[in-house]
C-alpha positions in Angstrom: 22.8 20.2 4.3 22.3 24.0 5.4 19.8 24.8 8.0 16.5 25.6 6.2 13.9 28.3 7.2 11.1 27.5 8.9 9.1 28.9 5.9 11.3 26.7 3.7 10.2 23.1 5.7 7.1 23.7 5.3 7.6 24.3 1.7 9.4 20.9 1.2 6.7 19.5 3.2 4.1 20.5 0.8 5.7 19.5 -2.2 6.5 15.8 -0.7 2.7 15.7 0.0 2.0 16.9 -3.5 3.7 13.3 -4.3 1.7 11.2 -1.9 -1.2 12.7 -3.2 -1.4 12.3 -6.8 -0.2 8.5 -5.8 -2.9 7.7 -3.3 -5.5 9.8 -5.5 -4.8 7.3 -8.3 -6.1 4.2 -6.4 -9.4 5.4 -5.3 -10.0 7.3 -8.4 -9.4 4.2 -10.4 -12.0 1.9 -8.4 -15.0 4.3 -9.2 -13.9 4.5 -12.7 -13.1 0.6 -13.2 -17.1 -0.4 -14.8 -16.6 2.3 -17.5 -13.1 1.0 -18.4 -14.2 -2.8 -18.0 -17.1 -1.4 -20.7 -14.8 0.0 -23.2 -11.8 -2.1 -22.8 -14.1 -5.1 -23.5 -12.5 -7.2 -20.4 -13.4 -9.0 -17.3 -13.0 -9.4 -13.7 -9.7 -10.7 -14.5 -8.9 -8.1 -16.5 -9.7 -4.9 -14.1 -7.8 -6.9 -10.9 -4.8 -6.7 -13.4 -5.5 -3.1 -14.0 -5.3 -2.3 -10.3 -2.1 -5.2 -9.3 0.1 -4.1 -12.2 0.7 -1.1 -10.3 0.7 -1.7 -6.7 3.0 -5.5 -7.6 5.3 -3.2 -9.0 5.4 -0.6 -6.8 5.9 -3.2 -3.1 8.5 -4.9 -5.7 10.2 -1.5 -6.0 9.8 0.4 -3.0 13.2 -0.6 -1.3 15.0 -0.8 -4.2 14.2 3.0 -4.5 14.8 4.1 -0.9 18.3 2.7 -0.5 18.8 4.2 -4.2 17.9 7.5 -3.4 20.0 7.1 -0.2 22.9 6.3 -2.5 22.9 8.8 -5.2 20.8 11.6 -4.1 17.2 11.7 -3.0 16.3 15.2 -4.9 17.4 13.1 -8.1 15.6 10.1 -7.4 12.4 12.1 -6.8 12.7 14.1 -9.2 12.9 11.2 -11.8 9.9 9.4 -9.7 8.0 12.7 -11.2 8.9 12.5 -14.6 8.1 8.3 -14.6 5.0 8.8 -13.1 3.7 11.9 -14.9 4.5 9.8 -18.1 2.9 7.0 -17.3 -0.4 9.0 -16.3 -0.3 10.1 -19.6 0.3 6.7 -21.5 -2.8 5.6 -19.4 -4.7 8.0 -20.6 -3.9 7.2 -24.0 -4.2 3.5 -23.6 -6.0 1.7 -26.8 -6.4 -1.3 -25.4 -6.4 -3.7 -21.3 -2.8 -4.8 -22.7 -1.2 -1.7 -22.8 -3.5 0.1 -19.8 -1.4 -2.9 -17.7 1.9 -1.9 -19.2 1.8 1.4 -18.7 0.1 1.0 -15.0 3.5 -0.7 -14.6 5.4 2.6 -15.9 3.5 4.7 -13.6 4.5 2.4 -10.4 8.1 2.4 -11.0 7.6 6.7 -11.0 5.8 6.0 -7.6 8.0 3.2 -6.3 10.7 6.4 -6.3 8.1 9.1 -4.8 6.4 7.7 -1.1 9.7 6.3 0.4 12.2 9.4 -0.7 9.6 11.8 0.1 9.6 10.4 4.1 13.2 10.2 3.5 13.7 13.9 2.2 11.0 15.1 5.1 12.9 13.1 7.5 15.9 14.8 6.5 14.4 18.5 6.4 12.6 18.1 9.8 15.3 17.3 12.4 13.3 18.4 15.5 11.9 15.3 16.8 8.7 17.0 17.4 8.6 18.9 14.5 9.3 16.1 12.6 6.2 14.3 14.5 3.7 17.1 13.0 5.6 17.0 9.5 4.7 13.5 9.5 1.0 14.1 10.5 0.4 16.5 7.8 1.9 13.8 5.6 -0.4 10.6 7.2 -3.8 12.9 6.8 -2.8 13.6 3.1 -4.2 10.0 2.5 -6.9 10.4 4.5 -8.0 13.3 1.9 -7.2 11.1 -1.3 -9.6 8.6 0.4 -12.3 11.1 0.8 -11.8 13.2 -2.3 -11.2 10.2 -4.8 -14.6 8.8 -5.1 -16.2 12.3 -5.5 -13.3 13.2 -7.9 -13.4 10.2 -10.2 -17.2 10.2 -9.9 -17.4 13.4 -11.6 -14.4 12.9 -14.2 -15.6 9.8 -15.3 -19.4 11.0 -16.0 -18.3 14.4 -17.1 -15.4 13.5 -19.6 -14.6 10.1 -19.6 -12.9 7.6 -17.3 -9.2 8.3 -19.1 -9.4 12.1 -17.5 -8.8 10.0 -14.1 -5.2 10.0 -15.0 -4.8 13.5 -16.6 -5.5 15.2 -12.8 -1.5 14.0 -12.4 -0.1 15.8 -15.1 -0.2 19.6 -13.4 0.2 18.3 -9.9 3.4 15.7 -11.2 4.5 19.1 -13.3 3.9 21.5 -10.5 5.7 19.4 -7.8 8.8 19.0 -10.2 9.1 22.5 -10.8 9.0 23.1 -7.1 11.2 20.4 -5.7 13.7 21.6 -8.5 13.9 25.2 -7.4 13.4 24.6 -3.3 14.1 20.9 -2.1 18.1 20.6 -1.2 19.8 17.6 -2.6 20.9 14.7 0.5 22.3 11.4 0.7 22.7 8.8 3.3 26.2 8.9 5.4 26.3 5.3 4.3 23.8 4.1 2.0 22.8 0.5 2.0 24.4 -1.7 -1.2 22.6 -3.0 -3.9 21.0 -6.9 -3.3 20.3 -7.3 -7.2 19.5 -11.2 -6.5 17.2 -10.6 -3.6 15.3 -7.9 -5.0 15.3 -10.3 -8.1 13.5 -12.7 -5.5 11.0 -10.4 -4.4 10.0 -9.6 -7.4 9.4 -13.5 -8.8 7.6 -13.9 -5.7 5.3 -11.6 -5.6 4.5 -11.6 -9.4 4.0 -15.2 -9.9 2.0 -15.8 -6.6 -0.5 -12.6 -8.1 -0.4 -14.5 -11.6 -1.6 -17.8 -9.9 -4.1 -16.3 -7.7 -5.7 -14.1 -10.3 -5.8 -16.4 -13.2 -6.7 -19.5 -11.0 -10.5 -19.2 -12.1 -9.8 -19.4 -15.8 -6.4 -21.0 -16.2 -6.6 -24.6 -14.5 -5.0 -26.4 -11.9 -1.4 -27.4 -13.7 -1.2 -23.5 -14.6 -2.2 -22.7 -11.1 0.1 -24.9 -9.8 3.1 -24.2 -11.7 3.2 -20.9 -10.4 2.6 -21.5 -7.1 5.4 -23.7 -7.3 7.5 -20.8 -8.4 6.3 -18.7 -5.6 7.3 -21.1 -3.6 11.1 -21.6 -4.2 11.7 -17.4 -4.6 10.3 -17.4 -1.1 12.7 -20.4 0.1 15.6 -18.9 -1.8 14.6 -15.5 0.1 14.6 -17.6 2.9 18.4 -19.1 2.2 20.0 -16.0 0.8 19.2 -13.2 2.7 20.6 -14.1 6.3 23.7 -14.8 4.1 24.4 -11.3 3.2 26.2 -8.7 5.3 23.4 -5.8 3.8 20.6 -8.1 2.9 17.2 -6.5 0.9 15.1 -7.7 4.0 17.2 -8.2 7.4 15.0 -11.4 8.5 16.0 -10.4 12.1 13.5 -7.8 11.7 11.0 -10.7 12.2 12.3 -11.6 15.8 10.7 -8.5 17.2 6.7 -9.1 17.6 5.8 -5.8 17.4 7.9 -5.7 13.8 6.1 -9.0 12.1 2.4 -8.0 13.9 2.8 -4.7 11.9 3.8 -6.4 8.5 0.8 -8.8 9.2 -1.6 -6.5 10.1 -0.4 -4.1 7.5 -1.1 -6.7 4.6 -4.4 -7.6 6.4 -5.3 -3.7 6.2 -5.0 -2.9 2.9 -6.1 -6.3 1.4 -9.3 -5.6 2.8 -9.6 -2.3 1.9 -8.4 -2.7 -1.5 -11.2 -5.8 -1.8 -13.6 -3.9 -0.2 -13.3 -0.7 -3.0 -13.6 -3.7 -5.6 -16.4 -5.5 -4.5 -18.3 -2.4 -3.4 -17.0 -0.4 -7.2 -18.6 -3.2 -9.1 -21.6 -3.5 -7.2 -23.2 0.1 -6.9 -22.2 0.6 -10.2 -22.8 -3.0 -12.2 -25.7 -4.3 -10.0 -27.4 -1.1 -8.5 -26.8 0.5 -11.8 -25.8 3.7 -10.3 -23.4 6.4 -12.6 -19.9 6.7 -11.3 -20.8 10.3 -9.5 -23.2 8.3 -7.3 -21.9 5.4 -7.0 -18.7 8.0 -5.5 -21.5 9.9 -2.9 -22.8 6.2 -1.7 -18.6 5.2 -0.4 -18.6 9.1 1.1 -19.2 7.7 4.3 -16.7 5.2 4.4 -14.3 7.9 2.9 -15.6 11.0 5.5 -14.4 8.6 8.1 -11.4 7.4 7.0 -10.5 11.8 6.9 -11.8 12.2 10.4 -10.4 9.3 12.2 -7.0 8.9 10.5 -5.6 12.3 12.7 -7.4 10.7 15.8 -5.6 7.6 15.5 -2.5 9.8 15.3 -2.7 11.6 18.3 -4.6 8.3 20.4 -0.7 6.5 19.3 1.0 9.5 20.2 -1.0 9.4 23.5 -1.7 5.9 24.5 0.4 3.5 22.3 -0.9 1.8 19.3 -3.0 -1.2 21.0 -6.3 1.4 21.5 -6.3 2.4 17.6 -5.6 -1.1 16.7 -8.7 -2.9 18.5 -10.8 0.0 17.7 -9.6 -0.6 13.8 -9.8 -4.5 14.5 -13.7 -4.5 15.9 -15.3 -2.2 13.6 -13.5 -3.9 10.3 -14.4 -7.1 11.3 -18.3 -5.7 12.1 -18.3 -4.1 9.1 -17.8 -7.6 7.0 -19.6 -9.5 9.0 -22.8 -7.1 7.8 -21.8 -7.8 4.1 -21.1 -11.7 4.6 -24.0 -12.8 6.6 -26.3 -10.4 6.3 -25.9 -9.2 2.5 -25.5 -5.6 4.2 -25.2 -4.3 0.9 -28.7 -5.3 -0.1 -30.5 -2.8 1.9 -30.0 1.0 2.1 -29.6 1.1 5.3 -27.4 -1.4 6.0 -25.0 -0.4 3.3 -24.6 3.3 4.9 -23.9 1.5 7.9 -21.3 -1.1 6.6 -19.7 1.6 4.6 -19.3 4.0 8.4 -18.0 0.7 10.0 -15.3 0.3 7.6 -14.0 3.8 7.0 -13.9 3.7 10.5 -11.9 0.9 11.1 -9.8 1.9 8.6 -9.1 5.8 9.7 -7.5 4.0 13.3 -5.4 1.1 11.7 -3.2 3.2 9.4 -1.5 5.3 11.6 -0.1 3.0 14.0 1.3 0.6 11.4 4.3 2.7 11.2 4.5 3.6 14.9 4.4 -0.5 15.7 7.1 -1.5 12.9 9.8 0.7 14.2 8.8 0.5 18.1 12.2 -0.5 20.0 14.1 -0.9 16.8 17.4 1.4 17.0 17.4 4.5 15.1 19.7 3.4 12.8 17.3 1.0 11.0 14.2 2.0 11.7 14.0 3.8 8.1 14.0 0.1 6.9 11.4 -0.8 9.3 9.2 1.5 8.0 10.0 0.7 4.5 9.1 -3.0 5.0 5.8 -1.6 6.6 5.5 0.2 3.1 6.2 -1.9 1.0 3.5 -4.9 3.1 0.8 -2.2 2.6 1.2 -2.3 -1.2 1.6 -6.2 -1.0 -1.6 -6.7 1.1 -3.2 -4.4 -1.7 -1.9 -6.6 -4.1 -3.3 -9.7 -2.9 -6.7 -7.9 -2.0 -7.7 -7.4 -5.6 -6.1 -10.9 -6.2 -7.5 -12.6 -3.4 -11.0 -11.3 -3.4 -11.3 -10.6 -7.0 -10.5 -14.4 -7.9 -13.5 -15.8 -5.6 -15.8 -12.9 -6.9 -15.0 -14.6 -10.6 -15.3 -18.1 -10.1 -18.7 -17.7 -8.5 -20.4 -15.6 -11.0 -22.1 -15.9 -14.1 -21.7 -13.5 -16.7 -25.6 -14.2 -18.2 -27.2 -13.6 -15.0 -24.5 -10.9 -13.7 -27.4 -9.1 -11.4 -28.5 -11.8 -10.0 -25.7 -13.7 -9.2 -23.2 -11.2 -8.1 -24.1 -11.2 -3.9 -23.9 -14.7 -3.8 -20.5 -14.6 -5.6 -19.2 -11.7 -3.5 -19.8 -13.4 -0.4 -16.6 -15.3 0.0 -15.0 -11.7 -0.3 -16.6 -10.5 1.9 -15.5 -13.2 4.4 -11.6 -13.0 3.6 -12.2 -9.2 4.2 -13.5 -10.0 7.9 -11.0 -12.4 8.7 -8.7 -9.5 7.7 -10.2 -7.3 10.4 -10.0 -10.0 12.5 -6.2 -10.9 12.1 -5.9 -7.1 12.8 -7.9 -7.3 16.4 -6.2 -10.3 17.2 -2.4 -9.2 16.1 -3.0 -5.7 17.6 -3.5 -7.2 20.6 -1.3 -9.4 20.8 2.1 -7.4 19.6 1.4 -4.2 21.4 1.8 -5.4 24.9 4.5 -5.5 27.3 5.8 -9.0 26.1 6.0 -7.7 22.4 8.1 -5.1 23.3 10.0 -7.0 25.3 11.1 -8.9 21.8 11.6 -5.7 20.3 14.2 -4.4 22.9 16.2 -7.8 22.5 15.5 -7.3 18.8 17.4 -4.1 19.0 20.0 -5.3 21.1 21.0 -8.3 18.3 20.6 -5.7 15.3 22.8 -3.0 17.2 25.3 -6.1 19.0 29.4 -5.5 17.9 29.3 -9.2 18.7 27.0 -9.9 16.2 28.6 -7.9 13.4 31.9 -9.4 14.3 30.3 -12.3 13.8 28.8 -11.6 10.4 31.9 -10.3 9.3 33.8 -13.5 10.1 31.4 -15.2 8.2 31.4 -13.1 4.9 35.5 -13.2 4.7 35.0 -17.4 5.3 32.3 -17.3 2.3 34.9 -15.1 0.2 37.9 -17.7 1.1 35.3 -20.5 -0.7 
């Protein structure tokens, strides 16, 4: 690829973060908005977790598939058709008559964004090829979710009061449209120098896995044990035939090496942890301001403005403390006030008292702003250059996972604990167990981000390095495909 202008990089830049935005806009714009839809759409608790987990299930199922895609064909393409999807899908939303189709065409939307977040990095990765450079690209591209955090609940606040919570999707129509446009006249076409091949049976995996164990958790209050169970069960053997397939293949989906390093699993962990409690905590704190305080969406958006200012602030902070000091200081500052922060809500009912709320809502979008950027940072730390794109794609694609399971999770103790005729007077009580899975997620963050960013962790990672970048090893690997081929 030709050597861009500076003027030109910053260009591509923009229009990568015009992606990241509408997709990171669309989950906190959604949570304010999800009592008006629950109203109209006639559903339950149930029904709005599946709202939120059709999209992010699909989109850690896809996320990948898309980056080594887009490393194979083209990333301009594949971007360019994540637009399209997405934009689409927004639009279906918005028309949506019913929960059924809302969830269907959430689904159409996430397969658009599955092909936007990982090909953007890819394409800015690609543009920027000054290390340090590339370090600043990267922390224009980090804070852009620090402003759909702070601009989402104020956004979707107004747009649901003002016109109706289906105008929530039609913000993506002239920034999807825009962004095309741009990335078709200005962003150059570029491939991998050799792209990854397809693993259509692991990715096949993946996907059972995650959707059955999201089916079982979030149906488990209404469904019954035997239905419950059976998919579990299935869960189960897609993550044992994960488990027996992928070390068999010479270019596997996942590379379960990866895990040997401890800075590489602590991340996935801690990654899942993150965004589980903060996709539980937008839930339980949505529903509550909204169905218990009674407040309107616009207000119920200025009470999580805190949480949201902070998250803006500290996310660039964190950035330049890894930069600076490593990741452990951003982790155990991320770790601490997450887990105060849940603690207030699950012992204290934090959310009962004015006060107390503000003060929950500070702790979180502080804890919060610090443990993002350093997720990234500790996936790829000692891994050799070669693979650390697919670090930081596993780190992806856990984040969307954890988000999954949040809603899942958190959503499925809030419904089997409260009563619809006494909705008000129950919901606190009901909301407590979430609030404890959402401080032992802080928790396993504090614990894991001291215990993977140390010298011994990176210890693991440097041998990690050494087995993933080891001729003997790929001799080795070889030997064994051509003896599997003989069979």
């Amino acid at each position: 690829m030709p050597e861009l202008s500076h003027r030109h990089r910053m260009l591509v830049l923009a229009i990568c973060c015009m992606s990241l935005l509408i997709v990171s806009l669309d989950v906190t714009v959604l949570n304010v908005a999800l009592p008006s839809m629950q109203r109209e759409l006639h559903t339950d608790v149930a029904g709005m977790q599946w709202a939120i987990d059709a999209y992010t299930l699909v989109l850690a199922s896809l996320l990948m598939l898309a980056g080594s895609t887009a490393d194979r064909i083209g990333r301009r393409k594949v971007f360019m058709a994540g637009l399209v999807l997405f934009t689409i899908g927004s639009v279906l939303c918005s028309l949506a008559p019913n929960l059924d189709a809302l969830i269907v065409f959430r689904m159409v939307q996430a397969v658009g964004g599955s092909m936007l977040n990982p090909v953007a990095m890819s394409i800015i990765t690609n543009t920027f090829t000054d290390p340090r450079e590339r370090a600043r690209a990267i922390g224009v591209w980090g804070a852009v979710v620090g402003i759909s955090m702070a601009a989402g609940p104020l956004v979707g606040g107004l747009l649901v009061e003002t016109v109706g919570w289906r105008s929530i999707f039609w913000i993506n129509l002239p920034i999807g449209l825009a962004a095309l446009l741009l990335t078709l006249r200005f962003v150059p076409e570029s491939r991998a120098p050799k792209a990854r091949r397809p693993d259509p049976v692991g990715q096949l995996l993946v996907i059972v896995l995650l959707g059955s164990l999201t089916y079982a958790i979030i149906e488990a209050p209404t469904s019954g044990a035997l239905w419950t169970t059976g998919f579990g069960v299935v869960a189960l053997a897609a993550l044992l035939g994960l488990l027996w397939y992928e070390p068999r293949r010479d270019e596997p989906l996942i590379d379960l090496r990866f895990f040997r390093s401890a800075p590489f699993s602590g991340a996935t962990v801690i990654a899942v942890s993150a965004f589980a409690a903060l996709s539980g905590f937008l839930f339980l704190s949505t529903l509550y301001l909204q169905n218990v305080r009674g407040l309107d969406a616009l207000h119920a958006g200025l009470w999580m403005l805190p949480m949201a200012a902070l998250c803006f602030v500290c996310a660039p902070i964190s950035g330049r403390l890894v930069g600076s000091r490593g990741p452990r200081p951003s982790l155990l500052i991320a770790g601490v006030a997450m887990t105060v922060s849940g603690v207030l809500f699950a012992a204290f009912e934090g959310e009962t008292s004015n006060v107390t709320l503000v003060i929950g809502y500070v702790f979180f979008g502080l804890g919060f702003g610090f443990v993002n950027a350093p997720i990234t940072n500790t996936a790829v730390s000692g891994m050799p250059r070669s693979q650390a794109g697919v670090a930081a794609a596993v780190a992806s694609t856990s984040r969307q996972i954890g988000g999954t399971l949040g809603v899942a999770v958190i959503g499925a103790a809030l419904a089997s604990g409260i009563h619809a005729s006494a909705y008000r007077d129950t919901f606190v009580a009901a909301a407590r167990p979430g609030w404890w899975v959402i401080t032992a997620c802080g928790l396993a963050v504090l614990v894991l981000g001291a215990l993977t960013s140390g010298r011994w962790a990176r210890a693991t990672a440097e041998r990690t390095a050494r087995l993933l970048e080891s001729p003997e090893i790929r001799e080795t690997v070889d030997v064994r495909a051509e003896d599997r081929s003989a069979v």
